[in-house]
C-alpha positions as CSV (number, residue, x, y, z in Angstrom):
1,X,64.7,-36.4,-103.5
2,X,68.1,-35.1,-101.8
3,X,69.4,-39.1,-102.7
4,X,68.4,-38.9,-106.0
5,X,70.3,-35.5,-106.2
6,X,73.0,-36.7,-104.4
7,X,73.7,-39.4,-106.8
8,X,73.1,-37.7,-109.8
9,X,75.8,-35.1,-108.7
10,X,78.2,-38.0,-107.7
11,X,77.8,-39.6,-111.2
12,X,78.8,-36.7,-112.6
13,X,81.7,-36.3,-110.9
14,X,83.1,-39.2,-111.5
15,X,82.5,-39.1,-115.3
16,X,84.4,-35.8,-114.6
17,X,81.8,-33.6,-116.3
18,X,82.0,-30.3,-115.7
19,X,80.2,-28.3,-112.8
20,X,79.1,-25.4,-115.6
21,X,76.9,-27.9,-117.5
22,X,74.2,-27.8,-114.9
23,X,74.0,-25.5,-112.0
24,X,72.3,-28.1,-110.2
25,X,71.3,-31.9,-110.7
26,X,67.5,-30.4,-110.0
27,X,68.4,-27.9,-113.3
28,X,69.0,-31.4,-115.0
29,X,65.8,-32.6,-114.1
30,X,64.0,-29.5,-115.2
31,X,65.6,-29.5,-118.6
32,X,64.3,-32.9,-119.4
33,X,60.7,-31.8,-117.8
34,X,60.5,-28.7,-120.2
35,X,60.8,-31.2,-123.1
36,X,57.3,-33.1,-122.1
37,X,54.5,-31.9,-124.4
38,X,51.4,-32.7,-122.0
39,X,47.7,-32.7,-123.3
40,X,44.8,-32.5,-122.4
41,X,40.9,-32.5,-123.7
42,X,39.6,-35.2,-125.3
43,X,41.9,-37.9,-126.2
44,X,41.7,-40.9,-128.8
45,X,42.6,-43.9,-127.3
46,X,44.1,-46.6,-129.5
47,X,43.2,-47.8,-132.8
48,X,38.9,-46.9,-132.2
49,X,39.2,-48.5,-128.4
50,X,37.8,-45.3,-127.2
51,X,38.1,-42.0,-125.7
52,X,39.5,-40.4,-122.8
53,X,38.5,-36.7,-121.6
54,X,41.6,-35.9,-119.5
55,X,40.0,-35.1,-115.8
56,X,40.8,-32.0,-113.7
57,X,44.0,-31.8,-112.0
58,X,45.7,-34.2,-114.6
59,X,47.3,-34.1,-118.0
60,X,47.9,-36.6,-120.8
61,X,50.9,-37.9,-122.2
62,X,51.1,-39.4,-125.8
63,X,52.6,-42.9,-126.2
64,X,55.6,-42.1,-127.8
65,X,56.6,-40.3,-124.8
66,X,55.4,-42.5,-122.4
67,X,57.8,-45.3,-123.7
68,X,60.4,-42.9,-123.0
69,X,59.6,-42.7,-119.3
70,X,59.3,-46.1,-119.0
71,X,62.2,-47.4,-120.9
72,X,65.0,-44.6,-121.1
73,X,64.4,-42.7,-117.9
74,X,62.8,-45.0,-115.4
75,X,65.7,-47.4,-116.6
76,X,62.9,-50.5,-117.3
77,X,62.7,-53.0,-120.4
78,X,60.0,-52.2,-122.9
79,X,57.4,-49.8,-122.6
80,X,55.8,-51.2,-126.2
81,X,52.4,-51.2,-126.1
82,X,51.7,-48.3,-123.9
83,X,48.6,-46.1,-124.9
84,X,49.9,-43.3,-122.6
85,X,50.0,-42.0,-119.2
86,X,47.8,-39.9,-116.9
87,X,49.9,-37.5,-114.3
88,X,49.1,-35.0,-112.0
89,X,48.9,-31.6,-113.6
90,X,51.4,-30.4,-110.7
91,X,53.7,-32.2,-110.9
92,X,54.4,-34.4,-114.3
93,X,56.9,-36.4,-115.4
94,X,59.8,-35.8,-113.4
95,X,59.2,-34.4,-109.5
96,X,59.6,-36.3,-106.9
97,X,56.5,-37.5,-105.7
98,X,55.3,-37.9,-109.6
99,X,53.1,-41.1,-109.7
100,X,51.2,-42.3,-113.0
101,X,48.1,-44.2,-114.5
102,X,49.6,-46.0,-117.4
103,X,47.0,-46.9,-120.2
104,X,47.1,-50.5,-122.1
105,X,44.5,-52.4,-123.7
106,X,44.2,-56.4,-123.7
107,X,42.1,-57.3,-126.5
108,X,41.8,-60.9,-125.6
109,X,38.1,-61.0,-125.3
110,X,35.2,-60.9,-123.3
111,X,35.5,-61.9,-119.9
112,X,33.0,-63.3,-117.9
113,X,32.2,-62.2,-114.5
114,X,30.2,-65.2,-112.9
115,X,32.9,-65.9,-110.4
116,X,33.5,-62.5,-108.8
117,X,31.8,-63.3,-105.8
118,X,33.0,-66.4,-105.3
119,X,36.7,-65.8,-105.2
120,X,37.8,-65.6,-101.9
121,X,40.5,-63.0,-102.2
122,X,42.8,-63.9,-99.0
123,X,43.1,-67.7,-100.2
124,X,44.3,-66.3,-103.4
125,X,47.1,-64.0,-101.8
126,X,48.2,-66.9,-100.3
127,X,48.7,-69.2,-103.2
128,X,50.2,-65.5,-105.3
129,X,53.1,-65.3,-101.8
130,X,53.7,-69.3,-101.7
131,X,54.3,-68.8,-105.9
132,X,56.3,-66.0,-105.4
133,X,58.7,-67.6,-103.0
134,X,59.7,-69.5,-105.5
135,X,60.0,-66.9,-108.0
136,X,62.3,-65.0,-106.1
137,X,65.1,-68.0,-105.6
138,X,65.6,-68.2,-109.3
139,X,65.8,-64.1,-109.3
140,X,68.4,-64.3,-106.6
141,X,70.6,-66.7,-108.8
142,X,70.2,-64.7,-111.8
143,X,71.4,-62.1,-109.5
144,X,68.3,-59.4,-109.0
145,X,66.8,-58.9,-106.0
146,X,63.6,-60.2,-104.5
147,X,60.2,-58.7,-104.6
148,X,58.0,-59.4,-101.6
149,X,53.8,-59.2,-102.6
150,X,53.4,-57.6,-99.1
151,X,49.7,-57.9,-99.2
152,X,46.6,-56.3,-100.5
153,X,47.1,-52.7,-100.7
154,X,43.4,-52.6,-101.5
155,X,41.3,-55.7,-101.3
156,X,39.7,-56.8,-105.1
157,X,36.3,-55.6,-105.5
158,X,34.3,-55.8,-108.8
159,X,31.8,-53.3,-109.6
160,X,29.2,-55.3,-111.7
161,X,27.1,-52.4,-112.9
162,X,30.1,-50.8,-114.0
163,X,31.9,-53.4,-115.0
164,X,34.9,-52.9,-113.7
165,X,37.4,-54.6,-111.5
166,X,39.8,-52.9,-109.3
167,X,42.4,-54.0,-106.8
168,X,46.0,-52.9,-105.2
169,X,49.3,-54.9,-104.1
170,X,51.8,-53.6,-101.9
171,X,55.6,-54.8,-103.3
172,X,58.7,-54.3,-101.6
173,X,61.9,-54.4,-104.0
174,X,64.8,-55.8,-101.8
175,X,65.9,-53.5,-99.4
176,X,63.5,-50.6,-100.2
177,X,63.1,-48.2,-97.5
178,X,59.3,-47.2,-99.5
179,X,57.2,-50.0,-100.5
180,X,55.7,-49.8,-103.8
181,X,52.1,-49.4,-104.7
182,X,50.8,-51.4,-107.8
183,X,46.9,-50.2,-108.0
184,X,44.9,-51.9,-110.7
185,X,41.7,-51.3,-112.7
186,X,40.3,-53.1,-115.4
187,X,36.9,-51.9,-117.0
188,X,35.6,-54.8,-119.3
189,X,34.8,-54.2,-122.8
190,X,33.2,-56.2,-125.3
191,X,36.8,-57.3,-127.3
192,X,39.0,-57.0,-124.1
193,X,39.7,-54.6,-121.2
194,X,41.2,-51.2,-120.8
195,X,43.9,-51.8,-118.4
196,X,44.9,-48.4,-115.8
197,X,47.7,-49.2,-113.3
198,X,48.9,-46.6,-111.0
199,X,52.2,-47.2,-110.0
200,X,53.1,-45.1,-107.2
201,X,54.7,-45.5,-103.3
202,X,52.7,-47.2,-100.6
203,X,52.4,-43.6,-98.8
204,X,50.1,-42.3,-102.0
205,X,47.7,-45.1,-101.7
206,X,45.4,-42.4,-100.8
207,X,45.8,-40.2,-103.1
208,X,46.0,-42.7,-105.8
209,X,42.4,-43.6,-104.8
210,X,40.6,-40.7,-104.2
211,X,41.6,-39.9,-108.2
212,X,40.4,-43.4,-109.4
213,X,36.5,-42.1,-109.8
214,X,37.5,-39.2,-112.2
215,X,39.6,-41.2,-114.4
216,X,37.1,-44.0,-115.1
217,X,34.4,-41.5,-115.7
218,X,36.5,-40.1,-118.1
219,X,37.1,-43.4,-120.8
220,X,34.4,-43.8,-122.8
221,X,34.1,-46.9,-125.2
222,X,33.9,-46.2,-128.7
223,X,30.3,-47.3,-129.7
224,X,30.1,-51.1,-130.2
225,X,33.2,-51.7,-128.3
226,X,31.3,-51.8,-124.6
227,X,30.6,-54.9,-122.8
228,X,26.7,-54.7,-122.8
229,X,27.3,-55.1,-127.0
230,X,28.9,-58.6,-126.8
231,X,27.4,-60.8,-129.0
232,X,27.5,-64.5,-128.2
233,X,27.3,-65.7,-131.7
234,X,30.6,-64.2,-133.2
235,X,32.9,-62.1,-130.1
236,X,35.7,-64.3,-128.4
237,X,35.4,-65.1,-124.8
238,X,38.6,-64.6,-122.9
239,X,40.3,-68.0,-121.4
240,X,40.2,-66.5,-118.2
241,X,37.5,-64.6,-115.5
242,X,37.4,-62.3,-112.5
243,X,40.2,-64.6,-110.4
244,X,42.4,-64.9,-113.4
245,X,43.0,-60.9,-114.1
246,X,43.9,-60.9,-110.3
247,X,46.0,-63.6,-110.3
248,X,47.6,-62.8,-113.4
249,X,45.1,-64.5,-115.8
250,X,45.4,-67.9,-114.7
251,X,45.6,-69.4,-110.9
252,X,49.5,-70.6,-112.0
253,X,52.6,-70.1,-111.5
254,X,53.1,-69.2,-114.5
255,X,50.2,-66.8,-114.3
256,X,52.0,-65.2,-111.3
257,X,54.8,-64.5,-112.6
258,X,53.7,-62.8,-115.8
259,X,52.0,-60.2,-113.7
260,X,54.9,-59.3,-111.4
261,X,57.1,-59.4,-114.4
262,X,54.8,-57.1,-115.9
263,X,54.8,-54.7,-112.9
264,X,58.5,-54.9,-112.7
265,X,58.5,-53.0,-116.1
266,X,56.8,-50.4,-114.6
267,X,58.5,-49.2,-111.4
268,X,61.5,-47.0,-112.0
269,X,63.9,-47.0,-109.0
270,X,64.5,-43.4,-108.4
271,X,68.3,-43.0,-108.3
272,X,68.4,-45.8,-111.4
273,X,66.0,-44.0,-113.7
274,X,68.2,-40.5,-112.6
275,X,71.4,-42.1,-113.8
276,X,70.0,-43.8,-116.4
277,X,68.9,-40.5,-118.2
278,X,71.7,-38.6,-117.3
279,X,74.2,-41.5,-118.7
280,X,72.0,-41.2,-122.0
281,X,72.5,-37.5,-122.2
282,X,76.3,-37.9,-121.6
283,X,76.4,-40.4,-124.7
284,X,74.7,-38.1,-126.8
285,X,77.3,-35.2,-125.7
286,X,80.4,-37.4,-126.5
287,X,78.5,-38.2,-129.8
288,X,77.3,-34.4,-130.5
289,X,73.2,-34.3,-130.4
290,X,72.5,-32.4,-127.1
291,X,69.3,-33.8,-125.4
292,X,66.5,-35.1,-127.8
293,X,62.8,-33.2,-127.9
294,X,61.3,-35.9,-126.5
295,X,58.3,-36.0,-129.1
296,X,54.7,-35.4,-128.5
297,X,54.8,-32.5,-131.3
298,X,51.2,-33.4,-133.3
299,X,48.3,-31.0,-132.7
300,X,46.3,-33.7,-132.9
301,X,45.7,-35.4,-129.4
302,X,45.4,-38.9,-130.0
303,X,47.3,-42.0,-128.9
């Protein structure tokens, strides 16, 4: 955290912005916090996907905001499509060990499960590193740095009773002192799945997984929507099974690289997102508007 403050009071001094503004870079931080409206209770997720009784110890925040985070202050592209985030109560948006579960749907159909015990998850790695590879020689000429799929953070596992699937990828971004974690859960619906992906660093694997049980008993299908009600006759089977949603929905290049892509969008570097948000709020000075109310203002909690 002292880096991120560091550079935040650096990029302030070189925009020659003055000291009084903020008695600290950490007062900057807290302004933007105080504009989060969390929730909690019960929660509507999507258009009738389901619900989502916030668990203990965490609080809810609405789409509209969540695109903020992930676009304007973790500095990534996008954000669209985002049903909203789950953060730790104590610690929300903006402190320094803040970590997420970020809600999305994928309503492109029923997947089958047949094959889950038949992947063999190591072989798979191996084919997602040897892809990568060559991934990450067109990302050096396009001038970004690599990203190194470290290994299984948490080996796949599929829960068929519960239907749901669940796995974890350690990532290193260049020359990242702190690994990132990238842990995954998918619970199978009738139309789709409800995607949860905690994105976090590697030294939170634990904690990221000892919160995994109360956040899947708290999303609840809306009634016809679960995968016990597919229908053979008239629901859409999804092109791809178990192995695909690890791999990226198909065993491809192509399939590999829309998942790390994916992921990509949702890791904010640290210092980045800082100077990011803090270059936004000098626009809007220069312009007039001080910094936005960062929305979230219905009474009625639903996404």
């Amino acid at each position: 955290m002292k880096k991120i403050l560091f550079c935040l009071l650096l990029f302030a001094f070189a925009f020659n912005i003055q000291a009084q503004e903020f008695d600290s870079a950490q007062a900057f931080i807290d302004s933007l916090e105080s504009k989060f409206h969390y929730q909690t209770g019960e929660i509507k997720i999507g258009d009738d996907i389901g619900t989502l009784s916030v668990p203990k110890g965490f609080a809810y925040v609405d789409p509209e905001q969540s695109q903020y985070v992930i676009h304007d202050l973790w500095g990534n592209p996008g954000g669209e499509g985002t049903l909203g985030m789950l953060v730790p109560e104590n610690g929300g948006v903006m402190h320094d060990e803040s970590w997420a579960f970020i809600i999305t749907y994928d309503e492109s159909g029923y997947v089958e499960d047949g094959d889950a015990d038949d992947i063999d998850y190591e072989e798979l790695l191996t084919q997602m590193r040897e892809d990568g590879a060559t991934w990450n020689e067109e990302r050096k000429k396009q001038g970004y740095e690599p990203i190194e799929l470290v290994g299984w953070a948490s080996t796949p596992y599929y829960d068929a009773d519960k239907k749901v699937l669940y796995w974890a990828k350690e990532l290193k971004f260049g020359e990242a002192e702190l690994n990132t974690l990238n842990y995954d859960v998918r619970i199978l619906g009738r139309k789709g799945h409800l995607q949860l992906q905690a994105v976090a660093g590697i030294n939170q694997l634990a904690t990221v997984q000892q919160n995994i049980p109360s956040v899947l008993t708290a999303f609840n299908y809306a009634e016809g929507k679960r995968y016990s009600d597919f229908d053979p006759d008239i629901d859409e089977v999804a092109a791809w099974t178990i192995g695909g949603l690890v791999a990226g929905k198909v065993l491809a290049k192509a399939g590999f690289f829309a998942v790390i892509l994916k992921n990509i969008k949702l890791i904010g570097i640290a210092v980045m997102a800082a100077i990011t948000a803090l270059w936004k709020l000098f626009k809007k000075k220069v312009n007039g508007p001080d910094v936005r109310d960062i929305g979230g203002t219905s009474d009625t909690p639903q996404a």
